[in-house]
C-alpha positions as CSV (number, residue, x, y, z in Angstrom):
1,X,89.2,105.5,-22.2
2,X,86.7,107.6,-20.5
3,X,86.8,110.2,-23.1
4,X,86.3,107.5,-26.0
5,X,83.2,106.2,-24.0
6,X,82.0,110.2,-24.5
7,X,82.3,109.9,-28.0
8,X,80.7,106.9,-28.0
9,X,77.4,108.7,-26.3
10,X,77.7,111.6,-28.8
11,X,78.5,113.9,-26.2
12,X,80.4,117.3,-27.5
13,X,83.8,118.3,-27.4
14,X,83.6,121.1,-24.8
15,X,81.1,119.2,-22.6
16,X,83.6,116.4,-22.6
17,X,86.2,118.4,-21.2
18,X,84.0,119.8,-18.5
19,X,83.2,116.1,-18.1
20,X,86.7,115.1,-17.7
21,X,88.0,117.7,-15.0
22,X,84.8,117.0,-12.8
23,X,85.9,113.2,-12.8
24,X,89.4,114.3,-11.7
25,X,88.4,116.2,-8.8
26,X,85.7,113.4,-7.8
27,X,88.4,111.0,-8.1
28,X,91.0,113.1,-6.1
29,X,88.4,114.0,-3.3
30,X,87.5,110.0,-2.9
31,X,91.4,109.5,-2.5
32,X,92.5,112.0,-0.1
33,X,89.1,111.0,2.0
34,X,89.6,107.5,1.9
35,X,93.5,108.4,2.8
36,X,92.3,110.6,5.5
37,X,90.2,107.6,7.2
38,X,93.4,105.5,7.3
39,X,95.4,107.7,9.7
């Protein structure tokens, strides 16, 4: 989904990718902090 909204925009291939890991990351720092405040 988030990599059809990219083509969408226009926005190349290998920027896309580079795109695509920094949302991963993002999302798996706001999990472990908001799993971290739960404890």
């Amino acid at each position: 989904m988030i990599a059809n909204i990219m083509n969408l925009a226009g926005v190349p291939g290998y920027h896309q990718q580079v795109y695509m890991g920094l949302i991963i990351v993002l999302a798996m720092l706001i999990q472990y902090a908001t799993g971290s405040l739960k404890h």
